[in-house]
C-alpha positions, 0 to 999 in steps of 0.5 A, spaced: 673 145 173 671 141 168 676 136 169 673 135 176 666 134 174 668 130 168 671 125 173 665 124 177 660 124 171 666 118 170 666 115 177 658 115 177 658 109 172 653 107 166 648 110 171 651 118 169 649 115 162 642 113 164 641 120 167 644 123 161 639 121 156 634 122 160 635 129 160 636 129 153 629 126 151 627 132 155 631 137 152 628 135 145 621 135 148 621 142 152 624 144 145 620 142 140 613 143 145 616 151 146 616 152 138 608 148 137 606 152 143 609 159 142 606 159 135 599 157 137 599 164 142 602 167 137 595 170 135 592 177 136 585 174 138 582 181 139 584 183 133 581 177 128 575 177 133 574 184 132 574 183 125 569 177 125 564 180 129 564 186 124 563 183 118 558 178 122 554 186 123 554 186 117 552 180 114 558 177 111 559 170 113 564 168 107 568 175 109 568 173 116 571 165 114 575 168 110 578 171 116 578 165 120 582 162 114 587 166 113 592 164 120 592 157 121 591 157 129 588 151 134 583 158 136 582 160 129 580 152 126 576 152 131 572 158 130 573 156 123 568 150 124 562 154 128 562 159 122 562 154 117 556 150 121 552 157 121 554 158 113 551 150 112 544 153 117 546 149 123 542 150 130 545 152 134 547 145 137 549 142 130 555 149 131 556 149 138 557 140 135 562 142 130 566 147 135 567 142 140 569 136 134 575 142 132 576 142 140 576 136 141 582 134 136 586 140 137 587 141 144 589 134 145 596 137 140 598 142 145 597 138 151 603 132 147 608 130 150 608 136 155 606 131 161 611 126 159 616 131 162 614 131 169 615 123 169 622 124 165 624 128 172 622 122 177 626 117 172 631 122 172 631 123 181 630 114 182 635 113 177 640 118 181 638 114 188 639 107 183 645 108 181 646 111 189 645 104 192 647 100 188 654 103 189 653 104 197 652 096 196 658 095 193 661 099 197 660 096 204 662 089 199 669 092 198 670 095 205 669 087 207 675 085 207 679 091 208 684 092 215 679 096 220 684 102 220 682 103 212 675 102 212 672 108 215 678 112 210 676 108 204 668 108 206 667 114 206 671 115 199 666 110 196 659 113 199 662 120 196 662 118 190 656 114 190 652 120 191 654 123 185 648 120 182 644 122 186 646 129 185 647 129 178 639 126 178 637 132 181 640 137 177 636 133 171 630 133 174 629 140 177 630 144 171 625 139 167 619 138 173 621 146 172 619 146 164 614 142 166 610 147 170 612 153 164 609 149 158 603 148 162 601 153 164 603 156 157 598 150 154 592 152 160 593 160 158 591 158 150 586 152 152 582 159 156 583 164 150 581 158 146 575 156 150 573 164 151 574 166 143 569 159 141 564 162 146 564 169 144 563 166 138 558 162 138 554 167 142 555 173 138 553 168 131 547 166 134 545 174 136 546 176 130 543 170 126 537 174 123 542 179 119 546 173 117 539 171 114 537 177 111 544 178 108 544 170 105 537 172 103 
């Protein structure tokens, strides 16, 4: 069975090897983007915000930053910032400010590379339908001069193997567009809980503001 396969990945020409490397820039991408990804879900959100919002009742702003600080996390960078913009006495635009700044430069880190797997699919499926033509246009070349008797045997044989790139483009493209579509919707879900804590945050920071005072005071 190997054996088989490993005389059509040979028949295909440098066109297998095209496709080939490929799939290995997107194998490297899904696998480096699954370990950024799954380390900035892993957070329990309710918990870290549970515990902010109990020191922020009772008026423990640097007890609340600390808990920010504690887990290195796009989300709790982010919340970091609005609180460190409340201890510095922001407004409430100058912390709704620093927020969005943290924003700004965190979620563009989980979103890298990920869209760059949806073009390594449709590379991988026209290089399949390249390497195709160019082997029908040399197939209908050598059947030229061949007797009639031998062409339709020998044409046959020619655009069987000349679709063996094609396929092979299509088993590389399908499992990346597929990878894709899960690590994006992975990044959508950690952008909501992202956006959902740094709101809850805020509003809850700027309720509490007089405590806060009267605490510092």
């Amino acid at each position: 069975m190997i054996a088989e396969l490993m005389e059509l990945y040979n028949k295909g020409g440098n066109w297998m090897h095209l496709i080939t490397v490929t799939s290995l820039l997107g194998i490297a991408i899904i696998l480096e983007r699954f370990v950024v990804l799954t380390a900035a879900a892993n957070v329990r959100k309710d918990e870290i915000l549970n515990h902010i919002n109990s020191y922020i009742l009772q008026g423990k702003l640097e007890k609340a930053i600390g808990v920010a600080s504690q887990v290195r996390n796009p989300l709790t960078n982010i919340i970091r910032s609005g609180l460190m913009a409340v201890a510095n006495n922001g407004g409430p635009d100058e912390v709704q400010t620093a927020m969005d700044a943290v924003a700004l430069r965190e979620v563009p880190r989980l979103e890298k590379r990920v869209g760059l797997l949806a073009t390594l699919s449709n590379i991988a499926t026209l290089l399949g339908l390249l390497g195709t033509v160019a082997g029908l246009i040399g197939a209908f070349g050598a059947v030229a001069n061949v007797a009639p008797a031998e062409k339709a045997t020998m044409l046959a044989n020619a655009i069987a193997t000349a679709m063996n790139t094609t396929a092979f483009g299509l088993i590389v493209a399908i499992p990346l567009l597929g990878c894709f579509g899960f690590l994006n919707a992975m990044v959508q879900g950690i952008v909501d809980d992202i956006h959902e804590a740094s709101v809850a945050t805020l509003n809850f920071v700027l309720a509490n503001r007089e405590k806060l005072r009267a605490q510092r005071g």
